[in-house]
Backbone bond lengths (Angstrom), bond angles and torsions (degrees), N, CA, C in turn:
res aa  C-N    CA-C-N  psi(-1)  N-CA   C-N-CA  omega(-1)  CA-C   N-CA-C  phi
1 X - - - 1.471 - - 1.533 109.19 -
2 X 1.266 115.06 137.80 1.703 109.71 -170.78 1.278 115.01 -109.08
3 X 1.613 136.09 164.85 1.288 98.54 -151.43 1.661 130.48 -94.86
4 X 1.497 89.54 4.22 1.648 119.66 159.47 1.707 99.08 -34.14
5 X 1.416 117.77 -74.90 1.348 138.89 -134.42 1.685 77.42 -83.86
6 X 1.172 137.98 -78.45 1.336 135.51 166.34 1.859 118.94 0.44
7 X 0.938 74.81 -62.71 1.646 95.27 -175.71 1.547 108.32 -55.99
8 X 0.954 119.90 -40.97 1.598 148.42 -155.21 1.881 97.88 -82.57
9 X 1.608 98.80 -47.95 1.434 110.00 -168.12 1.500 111.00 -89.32
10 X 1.359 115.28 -4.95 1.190 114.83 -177.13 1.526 112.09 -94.78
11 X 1.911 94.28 -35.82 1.779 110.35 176.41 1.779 108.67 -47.48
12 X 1.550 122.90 -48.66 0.796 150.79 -162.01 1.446 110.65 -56.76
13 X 1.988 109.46 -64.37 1.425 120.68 166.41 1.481 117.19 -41.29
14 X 1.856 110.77 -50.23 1.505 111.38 178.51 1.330 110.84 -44.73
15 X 1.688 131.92 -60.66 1.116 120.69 -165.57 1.205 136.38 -81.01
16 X 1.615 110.10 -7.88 1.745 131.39 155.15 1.376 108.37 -70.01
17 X 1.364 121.72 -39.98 1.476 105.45 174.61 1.214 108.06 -71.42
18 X 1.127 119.54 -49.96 1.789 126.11 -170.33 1.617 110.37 -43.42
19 X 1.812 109.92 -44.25 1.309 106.89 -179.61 1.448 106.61 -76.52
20 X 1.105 135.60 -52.85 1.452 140.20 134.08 1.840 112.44 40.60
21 X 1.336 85.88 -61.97 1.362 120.88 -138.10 1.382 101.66 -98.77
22 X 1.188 114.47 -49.99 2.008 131.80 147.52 1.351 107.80 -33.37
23 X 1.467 126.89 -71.27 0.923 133.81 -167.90 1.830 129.07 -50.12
24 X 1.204 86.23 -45.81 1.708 109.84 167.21 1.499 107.86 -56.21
25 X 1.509 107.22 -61.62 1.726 104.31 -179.87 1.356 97.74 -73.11
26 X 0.982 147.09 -87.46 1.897 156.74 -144.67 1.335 107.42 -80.06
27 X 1.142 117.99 5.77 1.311 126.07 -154.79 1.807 98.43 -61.34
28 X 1.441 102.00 -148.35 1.826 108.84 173.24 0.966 131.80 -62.40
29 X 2.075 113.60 -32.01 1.213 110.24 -168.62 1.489 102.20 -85.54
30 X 1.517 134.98 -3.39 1.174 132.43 -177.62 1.410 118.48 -94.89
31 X 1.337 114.54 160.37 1.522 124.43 -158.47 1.712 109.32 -129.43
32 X 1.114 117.05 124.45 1.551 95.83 -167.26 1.785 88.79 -117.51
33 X 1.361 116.01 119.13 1.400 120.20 -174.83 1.677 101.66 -113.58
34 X 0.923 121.88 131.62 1.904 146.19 159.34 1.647 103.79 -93.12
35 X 1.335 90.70 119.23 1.480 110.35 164.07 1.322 105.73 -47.88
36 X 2.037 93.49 130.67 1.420 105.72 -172.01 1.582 115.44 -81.55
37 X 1.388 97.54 4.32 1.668 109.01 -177.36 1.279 105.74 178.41
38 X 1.877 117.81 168.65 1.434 103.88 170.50 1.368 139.34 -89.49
39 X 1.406 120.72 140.62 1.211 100.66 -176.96 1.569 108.44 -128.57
40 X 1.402 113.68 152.85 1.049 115.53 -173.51 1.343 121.27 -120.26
41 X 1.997 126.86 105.95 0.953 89.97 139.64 1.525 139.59 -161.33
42 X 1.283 154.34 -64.34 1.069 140.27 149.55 1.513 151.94 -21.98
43 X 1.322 117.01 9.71 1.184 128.21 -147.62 1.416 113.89 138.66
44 X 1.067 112.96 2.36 1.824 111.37 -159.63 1.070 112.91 -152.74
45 X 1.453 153.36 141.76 1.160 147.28 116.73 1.020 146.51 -101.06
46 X 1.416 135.76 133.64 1.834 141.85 -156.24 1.536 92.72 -110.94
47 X 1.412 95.49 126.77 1.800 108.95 175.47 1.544 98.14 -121.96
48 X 1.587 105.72 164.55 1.442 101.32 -177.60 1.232 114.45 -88.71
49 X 1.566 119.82 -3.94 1.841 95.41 148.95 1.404 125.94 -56.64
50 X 1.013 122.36 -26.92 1.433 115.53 -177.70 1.293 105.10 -26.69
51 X 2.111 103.94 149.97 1.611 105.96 142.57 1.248 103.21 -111.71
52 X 1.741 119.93 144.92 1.559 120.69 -174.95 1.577 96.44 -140.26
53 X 1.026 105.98 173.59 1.954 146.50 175.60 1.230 107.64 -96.07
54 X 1.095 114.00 -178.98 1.874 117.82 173.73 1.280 143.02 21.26
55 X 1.217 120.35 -134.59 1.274 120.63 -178.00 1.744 106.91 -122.84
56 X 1.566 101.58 133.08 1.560 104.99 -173.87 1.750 111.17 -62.97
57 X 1.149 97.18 -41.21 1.386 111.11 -176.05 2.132 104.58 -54.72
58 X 1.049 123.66 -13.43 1.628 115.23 -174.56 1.119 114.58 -57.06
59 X 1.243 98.74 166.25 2.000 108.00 177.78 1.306 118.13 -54.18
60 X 2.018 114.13 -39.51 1.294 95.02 -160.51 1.742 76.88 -144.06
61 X 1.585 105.01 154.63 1.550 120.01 -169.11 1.337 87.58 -101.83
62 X 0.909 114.00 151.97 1.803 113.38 172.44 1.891 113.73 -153.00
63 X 1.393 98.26 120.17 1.520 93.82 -133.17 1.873 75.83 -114.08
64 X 1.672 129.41 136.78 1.021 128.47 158.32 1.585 115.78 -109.86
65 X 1.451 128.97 165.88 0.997 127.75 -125.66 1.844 74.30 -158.38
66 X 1.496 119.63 114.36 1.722 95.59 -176.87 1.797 75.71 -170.69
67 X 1.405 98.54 163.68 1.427 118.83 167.59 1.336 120.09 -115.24
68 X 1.398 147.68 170.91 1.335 158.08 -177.62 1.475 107.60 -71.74
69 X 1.413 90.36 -55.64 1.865 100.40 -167.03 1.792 113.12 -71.39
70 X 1.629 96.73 -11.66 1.998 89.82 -170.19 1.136 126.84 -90.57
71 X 1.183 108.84 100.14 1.605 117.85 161.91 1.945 123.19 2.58
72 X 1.465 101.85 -63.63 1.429 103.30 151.19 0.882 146.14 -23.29
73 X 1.128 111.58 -56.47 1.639 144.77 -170.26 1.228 109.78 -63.53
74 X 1.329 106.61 -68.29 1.619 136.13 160.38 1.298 108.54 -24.52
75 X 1.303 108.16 -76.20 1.564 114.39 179.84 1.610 121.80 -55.08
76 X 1.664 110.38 -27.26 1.342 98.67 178.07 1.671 116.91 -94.54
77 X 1.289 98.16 -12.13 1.583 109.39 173.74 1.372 109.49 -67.36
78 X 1.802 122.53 -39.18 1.228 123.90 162.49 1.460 138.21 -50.40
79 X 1.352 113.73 -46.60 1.369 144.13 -125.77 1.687 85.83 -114.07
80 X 1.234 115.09 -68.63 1.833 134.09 -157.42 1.483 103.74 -112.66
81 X 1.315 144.16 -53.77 1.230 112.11 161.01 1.328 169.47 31.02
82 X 1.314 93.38 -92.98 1.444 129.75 177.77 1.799 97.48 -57.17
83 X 1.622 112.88 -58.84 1.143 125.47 171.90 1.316 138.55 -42.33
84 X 1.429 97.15 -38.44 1.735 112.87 -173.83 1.885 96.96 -101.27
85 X 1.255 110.28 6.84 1.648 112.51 -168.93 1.904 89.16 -109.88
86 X 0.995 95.23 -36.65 1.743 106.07 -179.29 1.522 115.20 -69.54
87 X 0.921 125.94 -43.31 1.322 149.66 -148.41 1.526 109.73 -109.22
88 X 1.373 114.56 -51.28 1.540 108.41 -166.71 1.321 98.97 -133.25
89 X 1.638 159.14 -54.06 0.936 150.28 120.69 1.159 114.54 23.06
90 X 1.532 126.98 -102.43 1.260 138.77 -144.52 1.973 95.93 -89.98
91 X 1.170 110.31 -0.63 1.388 112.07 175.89 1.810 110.97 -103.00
92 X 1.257 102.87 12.48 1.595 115.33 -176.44 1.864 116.57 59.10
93 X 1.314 101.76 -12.17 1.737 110.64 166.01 1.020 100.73 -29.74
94 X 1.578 128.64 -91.28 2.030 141.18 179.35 0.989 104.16 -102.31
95 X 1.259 104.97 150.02 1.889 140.48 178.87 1.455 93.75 -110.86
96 X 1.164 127.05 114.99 1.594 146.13 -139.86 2.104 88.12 -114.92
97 X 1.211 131.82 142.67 1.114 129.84 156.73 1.767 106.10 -146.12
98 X 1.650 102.92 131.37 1.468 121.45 170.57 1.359 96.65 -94.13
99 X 1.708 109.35 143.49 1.018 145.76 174.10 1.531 130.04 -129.75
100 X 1.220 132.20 81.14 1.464 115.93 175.12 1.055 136.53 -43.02
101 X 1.674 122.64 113.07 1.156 84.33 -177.03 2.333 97.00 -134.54
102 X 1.156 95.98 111.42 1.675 115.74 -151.32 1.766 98.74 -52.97
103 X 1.225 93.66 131.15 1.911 106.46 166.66 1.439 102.57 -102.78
104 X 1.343 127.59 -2.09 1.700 106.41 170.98 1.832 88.34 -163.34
105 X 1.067 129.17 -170.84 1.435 118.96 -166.33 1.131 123.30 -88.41
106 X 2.065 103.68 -6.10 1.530 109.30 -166.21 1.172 102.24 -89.61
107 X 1.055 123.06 -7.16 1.906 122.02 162.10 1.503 107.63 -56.65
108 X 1.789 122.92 -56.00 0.878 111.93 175.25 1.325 146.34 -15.16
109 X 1.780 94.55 -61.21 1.399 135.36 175.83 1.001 111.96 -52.91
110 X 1.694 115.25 -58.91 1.638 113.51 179.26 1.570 116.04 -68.41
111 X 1.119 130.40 -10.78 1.223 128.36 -177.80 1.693 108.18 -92.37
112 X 1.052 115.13 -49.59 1.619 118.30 157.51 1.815 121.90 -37.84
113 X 1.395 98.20 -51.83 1.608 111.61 -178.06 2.278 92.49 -59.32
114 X 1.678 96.33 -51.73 1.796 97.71 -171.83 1.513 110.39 -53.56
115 X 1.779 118.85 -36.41 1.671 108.49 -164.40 1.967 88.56 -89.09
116 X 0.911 139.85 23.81 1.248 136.97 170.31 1.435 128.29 -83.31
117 X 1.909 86.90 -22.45 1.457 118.28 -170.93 1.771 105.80 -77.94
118 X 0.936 132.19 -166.93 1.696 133.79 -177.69 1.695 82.66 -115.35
119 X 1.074 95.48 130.60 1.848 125.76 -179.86 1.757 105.80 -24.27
120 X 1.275 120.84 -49.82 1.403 127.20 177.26 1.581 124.78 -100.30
121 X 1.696 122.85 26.08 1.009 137.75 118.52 1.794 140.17 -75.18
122 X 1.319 116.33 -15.41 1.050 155.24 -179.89 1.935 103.88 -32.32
123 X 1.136 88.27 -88.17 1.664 107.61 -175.25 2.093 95.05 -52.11
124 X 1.506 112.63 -53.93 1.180 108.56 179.00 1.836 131.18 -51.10
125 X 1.427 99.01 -29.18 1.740 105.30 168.19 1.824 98.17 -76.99
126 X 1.159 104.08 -51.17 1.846 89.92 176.99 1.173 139.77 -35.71
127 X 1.555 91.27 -46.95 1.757 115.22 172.75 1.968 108.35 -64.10
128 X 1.169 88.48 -39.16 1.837 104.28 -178.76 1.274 97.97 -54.81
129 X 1.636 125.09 -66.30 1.235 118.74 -172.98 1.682 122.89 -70.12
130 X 1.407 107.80 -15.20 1.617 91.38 156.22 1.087 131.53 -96.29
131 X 1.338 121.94 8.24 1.494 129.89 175.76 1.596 117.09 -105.12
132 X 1.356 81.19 6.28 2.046 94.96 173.51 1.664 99.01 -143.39
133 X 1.104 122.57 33.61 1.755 99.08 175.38 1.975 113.07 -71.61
134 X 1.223 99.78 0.42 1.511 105.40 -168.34 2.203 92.77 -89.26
135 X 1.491 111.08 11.34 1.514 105.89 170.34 1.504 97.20 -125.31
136 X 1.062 137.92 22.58 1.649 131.00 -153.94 1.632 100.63 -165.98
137 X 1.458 114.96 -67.36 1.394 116.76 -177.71 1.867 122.14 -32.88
138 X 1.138 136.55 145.82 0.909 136.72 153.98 1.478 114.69 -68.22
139 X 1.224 110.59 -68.48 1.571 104.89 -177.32 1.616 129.23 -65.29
140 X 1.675 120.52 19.97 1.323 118.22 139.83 1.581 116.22 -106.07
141 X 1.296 100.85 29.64 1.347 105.81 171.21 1.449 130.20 83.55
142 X 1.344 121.89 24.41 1.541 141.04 -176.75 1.570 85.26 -79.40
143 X 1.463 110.23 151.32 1.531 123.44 162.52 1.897 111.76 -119.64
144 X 1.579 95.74 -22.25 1.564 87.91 -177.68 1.371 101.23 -113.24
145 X 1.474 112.44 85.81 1.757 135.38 157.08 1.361 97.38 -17.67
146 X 1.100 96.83 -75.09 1.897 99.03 -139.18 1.832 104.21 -82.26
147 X 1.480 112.15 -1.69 1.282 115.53 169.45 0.895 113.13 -74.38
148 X 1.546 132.59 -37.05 1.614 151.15 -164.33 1.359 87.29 -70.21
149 X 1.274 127.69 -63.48 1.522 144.33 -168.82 1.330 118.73 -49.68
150 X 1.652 113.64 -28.13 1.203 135.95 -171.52 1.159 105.14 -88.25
151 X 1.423 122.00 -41.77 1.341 131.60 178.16 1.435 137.23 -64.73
152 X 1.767 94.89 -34.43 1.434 98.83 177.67 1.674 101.73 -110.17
153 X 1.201 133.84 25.75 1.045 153.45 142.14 1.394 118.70 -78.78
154 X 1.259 133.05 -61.33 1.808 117.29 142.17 1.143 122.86 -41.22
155 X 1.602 125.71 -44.65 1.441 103.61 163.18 1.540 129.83 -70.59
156 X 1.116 117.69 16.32 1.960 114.99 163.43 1.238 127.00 -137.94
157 X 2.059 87.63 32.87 1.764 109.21 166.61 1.748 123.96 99.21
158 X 1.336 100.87 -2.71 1.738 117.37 165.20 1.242 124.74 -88.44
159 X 1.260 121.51 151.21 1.683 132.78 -162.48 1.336 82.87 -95.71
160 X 1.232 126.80 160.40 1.856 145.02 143.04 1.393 114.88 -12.99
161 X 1.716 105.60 -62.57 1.344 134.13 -167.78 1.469 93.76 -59.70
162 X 1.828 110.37 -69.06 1.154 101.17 -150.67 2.222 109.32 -67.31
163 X 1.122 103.18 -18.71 1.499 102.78 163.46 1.247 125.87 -74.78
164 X 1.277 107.41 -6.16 2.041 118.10 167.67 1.378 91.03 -71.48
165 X 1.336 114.54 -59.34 1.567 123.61 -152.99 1.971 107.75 -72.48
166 X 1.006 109.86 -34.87 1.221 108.23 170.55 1.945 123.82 -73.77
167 X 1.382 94.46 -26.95 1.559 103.13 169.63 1.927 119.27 -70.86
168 X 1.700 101.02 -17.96 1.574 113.36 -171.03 1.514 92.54 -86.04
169 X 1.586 144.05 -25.53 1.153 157.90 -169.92 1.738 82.88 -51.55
170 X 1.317 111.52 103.62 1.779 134.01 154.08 1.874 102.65 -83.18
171 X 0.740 113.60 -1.17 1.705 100.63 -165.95 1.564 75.18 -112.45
172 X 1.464 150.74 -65.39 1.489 112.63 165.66 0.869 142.08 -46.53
173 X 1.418 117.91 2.53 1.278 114.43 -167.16 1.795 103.10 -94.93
174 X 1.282 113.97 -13.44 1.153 109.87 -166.08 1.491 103.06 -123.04
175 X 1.280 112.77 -2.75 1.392 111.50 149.48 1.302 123.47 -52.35
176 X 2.258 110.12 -56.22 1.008 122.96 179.78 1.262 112.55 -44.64
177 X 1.058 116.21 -53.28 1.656 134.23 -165.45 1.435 106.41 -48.39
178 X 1.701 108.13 -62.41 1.060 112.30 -178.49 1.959 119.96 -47.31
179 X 1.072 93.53 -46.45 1.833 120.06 -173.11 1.549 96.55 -42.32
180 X 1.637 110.84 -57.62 1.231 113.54 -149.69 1.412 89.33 -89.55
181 X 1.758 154.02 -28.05 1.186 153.07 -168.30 1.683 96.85 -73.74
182 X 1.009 150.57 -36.14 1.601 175.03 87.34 1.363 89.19 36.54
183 X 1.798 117.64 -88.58 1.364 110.62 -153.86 0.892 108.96 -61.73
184 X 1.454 133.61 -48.71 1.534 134.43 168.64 1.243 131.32 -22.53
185 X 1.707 107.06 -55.18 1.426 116.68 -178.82 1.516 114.46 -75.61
186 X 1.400 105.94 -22.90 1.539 115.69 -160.72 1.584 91.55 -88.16
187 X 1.152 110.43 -55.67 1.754 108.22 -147.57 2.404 104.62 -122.62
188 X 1.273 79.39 13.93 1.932 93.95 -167.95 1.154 107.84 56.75
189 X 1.418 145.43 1.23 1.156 134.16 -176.85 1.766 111.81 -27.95
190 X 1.131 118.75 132.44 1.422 130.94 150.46 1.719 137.28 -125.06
191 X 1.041 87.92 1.85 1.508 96.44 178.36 1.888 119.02 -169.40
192 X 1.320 119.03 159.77 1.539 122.21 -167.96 1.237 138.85 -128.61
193 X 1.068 113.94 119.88 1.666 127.31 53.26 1.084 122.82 -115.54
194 X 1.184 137.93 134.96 1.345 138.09 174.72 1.709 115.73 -128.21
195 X 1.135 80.14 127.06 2.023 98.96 -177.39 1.482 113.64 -79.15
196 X 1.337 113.28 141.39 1.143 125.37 166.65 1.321 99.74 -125.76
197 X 1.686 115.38 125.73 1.316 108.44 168.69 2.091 100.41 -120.05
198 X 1.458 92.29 131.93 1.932 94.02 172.70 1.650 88.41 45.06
199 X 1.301 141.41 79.60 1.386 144.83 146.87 1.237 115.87 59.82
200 X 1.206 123.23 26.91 1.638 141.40 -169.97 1.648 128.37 -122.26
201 X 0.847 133.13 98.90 1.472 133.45 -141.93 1.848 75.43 -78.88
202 X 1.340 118.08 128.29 1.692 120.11 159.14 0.829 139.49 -86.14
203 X 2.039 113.40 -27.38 1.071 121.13 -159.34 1.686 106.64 155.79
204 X 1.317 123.02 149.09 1.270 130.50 157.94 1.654 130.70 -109.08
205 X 1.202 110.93 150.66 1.470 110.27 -167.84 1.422 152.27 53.52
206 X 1.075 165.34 -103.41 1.413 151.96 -160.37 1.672 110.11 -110.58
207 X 1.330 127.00 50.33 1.268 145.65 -128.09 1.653 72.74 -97.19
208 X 1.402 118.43 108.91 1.658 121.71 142.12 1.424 127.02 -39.83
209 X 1.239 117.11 112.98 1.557 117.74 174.01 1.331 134.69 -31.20
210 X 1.311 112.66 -37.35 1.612 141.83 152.53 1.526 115.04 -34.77
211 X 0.983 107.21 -49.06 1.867 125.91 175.32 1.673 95.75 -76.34
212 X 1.200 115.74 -78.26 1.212 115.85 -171.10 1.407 126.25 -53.00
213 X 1.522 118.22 -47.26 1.564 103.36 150.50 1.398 138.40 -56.28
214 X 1.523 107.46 -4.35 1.802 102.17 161.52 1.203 122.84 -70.59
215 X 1.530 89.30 -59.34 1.832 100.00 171.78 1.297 126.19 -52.61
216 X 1.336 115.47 -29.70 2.179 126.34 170.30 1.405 106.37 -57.92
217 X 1.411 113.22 -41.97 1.316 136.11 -159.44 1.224 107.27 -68.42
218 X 1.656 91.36 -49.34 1.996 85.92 -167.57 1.822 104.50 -97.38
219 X 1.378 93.85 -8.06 1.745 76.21 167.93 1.789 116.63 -76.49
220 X 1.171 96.48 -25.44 1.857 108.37 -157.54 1.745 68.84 -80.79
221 X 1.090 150.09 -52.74 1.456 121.34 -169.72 1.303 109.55 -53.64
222 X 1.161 126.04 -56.68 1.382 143.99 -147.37 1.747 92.31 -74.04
223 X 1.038 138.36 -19.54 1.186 144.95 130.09 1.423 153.36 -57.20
224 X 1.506 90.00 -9.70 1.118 105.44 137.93 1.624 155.61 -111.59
225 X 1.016 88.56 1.88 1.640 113.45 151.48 1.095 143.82 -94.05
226 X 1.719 104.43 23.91 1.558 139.17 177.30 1.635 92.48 -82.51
């Protein structure tokens, strides 16, 4: 085998595991629900673009704030996740909402290529793109962006074309815009991931579950003594 063909077979494993890997979290038993309207309140507001987790109705909204391309992100989507999807998510505790919010433009892109998807593929191309940013990312050293983009966009059932055509989408573009001018003003966000839990900025980046189930913990009490 030469090391062309190597190379080729290894690219290949990444993105079977990566989907793999979607499937397990987002898989069947999960439900990906968008606010059926907006609501507003304490600190926060849910519009029906959203993409969300759980049940709207939970105690506490818990809103993350992350990009495609960040390393971070990646790692905490890996790492903590699974945990806070196990635990509070799928236990109707928090109603979980992803938000893009882009550190260079190729987030953009990937988030355009994700709402292209049917509403409950959504979270699963996300997961795709952090479990492959090493075919797409700039900063492991890819030069052809939008090929990477192309690629794992055929892998979650899109033609070339139709991922040209979803990248020309200007009316996301100013959604995005809007989204990310919002978190900024609302919550200072500058960098990702950053949590919002119930209208409360918590914290940024690779936040151990350990930490984060204190703070879930003692708000969902403190909610209950409403």
């Amino acid at each position: 085998m030469t090391k062309k063909q190597l190379l080729i077979l290894l690219a290949a494993f990444v993105l079977i595991a990566g989907g793999l890997g979607a499937w397990l979290i987002f898989g069947s038993d999960s439900s990906t629900d968008t606010a059926s309207g907006a609501g507003t309140n304490a600190g926060y507001t849910l519009l029906p673009t959203d993409r969300a987790l759980g049940d709207p109705k939970a105690k506490l909204v818990f809103i993350e704030y992350g990009a495609a391309s960040c390393p971070v992100c990646a790692a905490w989507n890996e790492q903590n996740f699974p945990a806070l999807k196990a635990n509070y998510i799928d236990t109707k505790k928090v109603y979980y909402v992803f938000r893009q919010f882009p550190i260079r433009p190729d987030d953009g892109a990937a988030e355009k290529i994700a709402r292209c998807l049917p509403e409950d593929k959504y979270f699963q191309f996300i997961d795709l793109l952090w479990r492959n940013q090493s075919l797409w990312d700039v900063e492991f050293g890819v030069t052809d962006v939008h090929g990477g983009l192309v690629r794992l966009g055929r892998m979650a059932g899109l033609s070339a074309d139709q991922v040209d055509k979803c990248l020309d989408n200007k009316a996301e573009d100013d959604r995005i815009n809007k989204q990310t001018a919002d978190a900024e003003s609302r919550y200072g966000i500058s960098g990702t991931p950053t949590f919002i839990l119930d209208g409360t900025n918590i914290g940024s980046g690779n936040i151990p579950m350990s930490q984060m189930t204190t703070t879930i913990d003692a708000a969902l009490a403190a909610k209950a003594k409403m």
